[in-house]
C-alpha positions in Angstrom: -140.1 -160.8 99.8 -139.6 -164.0 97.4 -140.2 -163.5 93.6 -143.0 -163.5 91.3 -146.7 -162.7 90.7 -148.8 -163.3 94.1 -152.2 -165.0 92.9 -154.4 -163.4 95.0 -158.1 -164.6 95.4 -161.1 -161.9 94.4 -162.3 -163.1 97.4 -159.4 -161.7 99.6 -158.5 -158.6 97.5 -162.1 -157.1 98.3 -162.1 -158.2 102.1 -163.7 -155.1 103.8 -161.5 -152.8 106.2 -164.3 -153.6 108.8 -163.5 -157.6 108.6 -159.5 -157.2 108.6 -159.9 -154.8 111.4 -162.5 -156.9 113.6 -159.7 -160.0 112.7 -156.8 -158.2 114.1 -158.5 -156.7 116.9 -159.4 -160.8 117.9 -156.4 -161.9 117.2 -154.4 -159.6 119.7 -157.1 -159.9 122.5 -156.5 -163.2 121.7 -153.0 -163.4 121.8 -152.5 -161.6 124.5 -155.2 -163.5 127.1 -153.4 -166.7 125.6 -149.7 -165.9 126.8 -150.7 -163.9 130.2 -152.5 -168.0 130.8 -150.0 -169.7 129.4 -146.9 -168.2 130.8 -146.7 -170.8 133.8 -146.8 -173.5 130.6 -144.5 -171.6 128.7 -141.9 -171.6 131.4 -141.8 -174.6 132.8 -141.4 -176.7 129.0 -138.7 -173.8 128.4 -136.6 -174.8 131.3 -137.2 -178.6 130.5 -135.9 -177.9 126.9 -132.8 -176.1 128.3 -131.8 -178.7 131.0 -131.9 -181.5 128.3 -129.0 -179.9 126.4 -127.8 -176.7 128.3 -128.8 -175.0 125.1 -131.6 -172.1 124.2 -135.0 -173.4 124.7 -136.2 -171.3 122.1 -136.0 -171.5 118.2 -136.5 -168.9 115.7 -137.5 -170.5 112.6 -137.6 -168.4 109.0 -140.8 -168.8 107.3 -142.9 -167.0 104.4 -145.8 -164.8 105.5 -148.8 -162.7 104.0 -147.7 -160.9 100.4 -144.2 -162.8 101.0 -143.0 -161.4 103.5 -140.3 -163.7 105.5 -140.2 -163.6 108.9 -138.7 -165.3 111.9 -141.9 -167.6 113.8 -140.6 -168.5 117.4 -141.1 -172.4 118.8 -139.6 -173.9 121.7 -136.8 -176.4 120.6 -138.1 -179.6 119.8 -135.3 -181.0 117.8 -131.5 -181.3 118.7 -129.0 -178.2 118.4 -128.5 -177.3 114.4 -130.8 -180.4 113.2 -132.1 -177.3 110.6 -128.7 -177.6 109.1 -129.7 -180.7 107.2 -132.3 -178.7 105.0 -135.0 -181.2 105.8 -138.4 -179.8 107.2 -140.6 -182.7 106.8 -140.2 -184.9 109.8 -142.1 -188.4 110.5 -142.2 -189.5 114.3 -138.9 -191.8 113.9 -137.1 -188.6 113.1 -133.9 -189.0 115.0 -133.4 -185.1 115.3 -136.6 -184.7 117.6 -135.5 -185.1 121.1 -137.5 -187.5 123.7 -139.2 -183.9 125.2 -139.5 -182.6 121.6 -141.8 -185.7 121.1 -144.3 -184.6 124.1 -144.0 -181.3 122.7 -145.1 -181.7 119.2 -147.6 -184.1 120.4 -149.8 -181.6 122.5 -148.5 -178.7 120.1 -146.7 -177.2 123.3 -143.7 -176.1 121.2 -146.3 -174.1 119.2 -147.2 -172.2 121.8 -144.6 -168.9 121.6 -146.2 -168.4 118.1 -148.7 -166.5 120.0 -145.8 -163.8 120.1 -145.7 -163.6 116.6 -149.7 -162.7 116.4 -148.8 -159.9 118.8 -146.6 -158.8 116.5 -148.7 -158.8 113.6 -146.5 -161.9 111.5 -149.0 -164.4 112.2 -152.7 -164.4 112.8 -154.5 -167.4 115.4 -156.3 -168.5 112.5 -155.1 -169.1 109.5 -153.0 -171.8 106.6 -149.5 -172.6 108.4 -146.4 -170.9 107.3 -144.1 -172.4 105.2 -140.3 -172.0 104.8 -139.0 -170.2 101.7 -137.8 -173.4 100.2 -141.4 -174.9 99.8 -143.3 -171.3 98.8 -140.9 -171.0 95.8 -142.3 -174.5 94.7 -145.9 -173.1 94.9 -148.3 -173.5 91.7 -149.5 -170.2 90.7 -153.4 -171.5 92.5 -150.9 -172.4 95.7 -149.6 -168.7 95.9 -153.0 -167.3 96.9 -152.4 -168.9 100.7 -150.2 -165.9 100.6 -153.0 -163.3 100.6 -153.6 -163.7 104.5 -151.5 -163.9 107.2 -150.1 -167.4 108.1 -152.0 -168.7 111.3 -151.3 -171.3 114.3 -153.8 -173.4 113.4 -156.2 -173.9 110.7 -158.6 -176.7 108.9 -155.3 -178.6 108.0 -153.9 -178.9 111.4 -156.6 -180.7 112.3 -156.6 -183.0 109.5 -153.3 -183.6 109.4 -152.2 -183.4 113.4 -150.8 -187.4 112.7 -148.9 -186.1 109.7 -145.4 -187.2 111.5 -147.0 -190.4 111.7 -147.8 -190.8 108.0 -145.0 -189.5 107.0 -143.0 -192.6 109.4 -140.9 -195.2 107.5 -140.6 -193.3 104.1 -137.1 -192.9 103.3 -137.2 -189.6 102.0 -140.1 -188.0 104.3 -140.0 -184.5 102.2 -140.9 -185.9 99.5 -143.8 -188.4 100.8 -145.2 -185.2 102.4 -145.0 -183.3 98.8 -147.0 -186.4 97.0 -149.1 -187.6 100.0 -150.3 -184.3 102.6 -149.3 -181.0 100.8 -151.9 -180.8 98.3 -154.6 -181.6 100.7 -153.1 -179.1 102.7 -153.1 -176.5 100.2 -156.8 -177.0 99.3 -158.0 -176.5 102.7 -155.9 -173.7 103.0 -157.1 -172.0 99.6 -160.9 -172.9 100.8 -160.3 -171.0 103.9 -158.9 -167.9 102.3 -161.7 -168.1 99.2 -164.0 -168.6 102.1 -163.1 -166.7 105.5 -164.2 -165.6 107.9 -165.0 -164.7 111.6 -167.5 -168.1 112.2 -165.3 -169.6 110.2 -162.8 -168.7 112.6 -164.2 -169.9 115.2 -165.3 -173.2 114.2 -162.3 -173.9 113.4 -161.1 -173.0 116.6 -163.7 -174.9 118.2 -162.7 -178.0 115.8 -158.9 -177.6 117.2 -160.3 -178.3 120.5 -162.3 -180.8 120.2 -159.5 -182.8 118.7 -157.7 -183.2 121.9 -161.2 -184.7 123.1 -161.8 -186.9 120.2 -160.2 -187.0 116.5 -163.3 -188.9 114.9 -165.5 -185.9 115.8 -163.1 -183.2 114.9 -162.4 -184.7 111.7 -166.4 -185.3 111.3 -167.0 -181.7 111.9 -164.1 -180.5 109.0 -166.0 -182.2 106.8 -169.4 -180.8 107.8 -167.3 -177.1 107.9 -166.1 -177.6 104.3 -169.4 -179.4 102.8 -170.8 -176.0 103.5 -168.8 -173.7 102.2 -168.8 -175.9 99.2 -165.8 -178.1 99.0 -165.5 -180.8 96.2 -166.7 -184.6 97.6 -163.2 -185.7 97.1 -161.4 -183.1 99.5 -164.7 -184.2 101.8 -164.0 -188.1 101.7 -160.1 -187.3 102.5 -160.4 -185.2 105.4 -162.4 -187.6 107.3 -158.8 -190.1 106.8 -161.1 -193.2 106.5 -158.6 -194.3 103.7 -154.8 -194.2 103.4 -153.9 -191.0 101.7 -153.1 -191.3 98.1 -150.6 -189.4 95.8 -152.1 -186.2 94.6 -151.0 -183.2 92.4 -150.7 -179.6 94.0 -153.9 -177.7 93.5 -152.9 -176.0 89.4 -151.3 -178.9 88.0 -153.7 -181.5 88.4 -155.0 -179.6 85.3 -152.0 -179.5 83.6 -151.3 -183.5 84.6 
């Protein structure tokens, strides 16, 4: 468990019993129809990954989950063997550690898809802010800590937003810290509206959202902003997810008081 207070939400201390049980109870009906369907999927881009290289398909990453627990997600290998040794987790799509299959992967969120073990297992949830490695968590604000009062999910209202974010992040020398002044705090507002604000039809439209993204972006991003307008997110957070305009530096959500 990493250090410190957890700032916690009113909102997600009182959650009822009945709403964390219903969650769970979706989540591993979920979880469990997904891998028994996606098995054949699963298989095939695992033995793709291993003929590239010779070397395991799958990759256990360390991240930060609910009250700060770590634990180890599971992704199939987009990257070349021991590219996590250089310490850098922000990638743009001219990353020369991601692999010519690791680009398909990422692209259709294929190498995403053995996270669904981790829901099983109760790490993860299907919906929910993504989970972070400890190195980023222990640079939270106080406000940012609070995405640590649910369990991390596959997706959520920032994955759809931000599903080019290797492509944003292309051409910066340092991509770490483009992502820290230029996605992050967007990323951290939509997460802290979803925990403030969740629930099971949120849930599901965002689910629905994830979708419709493969189908068009323009809509999906549309339809976050229609999501968030209700549940009464500020007009700038609004204007940004619909990405009309490049993305402009931003402070993390506590000190763009303090700045």
């Amino acid at each position: 468990m990493i250090n410190g207070d957890l700032i916690l939400p009113q909102s997600t201390r009182n959650r009822s019993f009945w709403f964390d049980l219903s969650k769970r109870s979706i989540d591993v009906i979920g979880a469990g129809i997904g891998l028994l369907l996606m098995t054949p999927i699963l298989l095939v881009c695992s033995f793709m990954v291993w003929r590239q290289d010779g070397h395991s398909p799958v990759y256990m990453a360390e991240r930060v989950g609910r009250r700060g627990q770590l634990f180890r997600m599971m992704k199939l290998r987009s990257m070349q063997v021991g590219a996590d040794r250089s310490g850098v987790t922000a990638t743009s799509v001219d990353d020369p550690r991601i692999t010519p299959l690791g680009h398909f992967l990422r692209r259709y969120k294929l190498d995403e898809l053995p996270q669904l073990w981790n829901v099983l297992k109760g790490d993860m949830s299907i919906v929910g802010p993504r989970p972070q490695v400890l190195r980023d968590v222990q640079a939270y604000t106080r406000e940012e800590m609070g995405l640590l009062g649910v369990r991390p999910g596959i997706t959520d209202l920032a994955s759809i937003v931000f599903a080019d974010e290797e492509e944003v992040l292309r051409g910066h020398d340092d991509p770490q810290a483009a992502c820290d002044r230029l996605v992050r705090p967007w990323k951290s507002r939509l997460g802290l509206l979803y925990v403030e604000r969740r629930s099971l039809e949120l849930d599901f439209r965002i689910l629905w959202l994830m979708a419709l993204h493969f189908l068009s972006r323009r809509a999906a991003l549309v339809g976050v902003a229609s999501v968030i307008r209700r549940q009464g997110a500020p007009p700038d957070l609004c204007r940004t997810v619909l990405r009309d305009e490049p993305l402009r530096p931003h402070l993390p959500p506590g000190l763009e008081q303090a700045g």
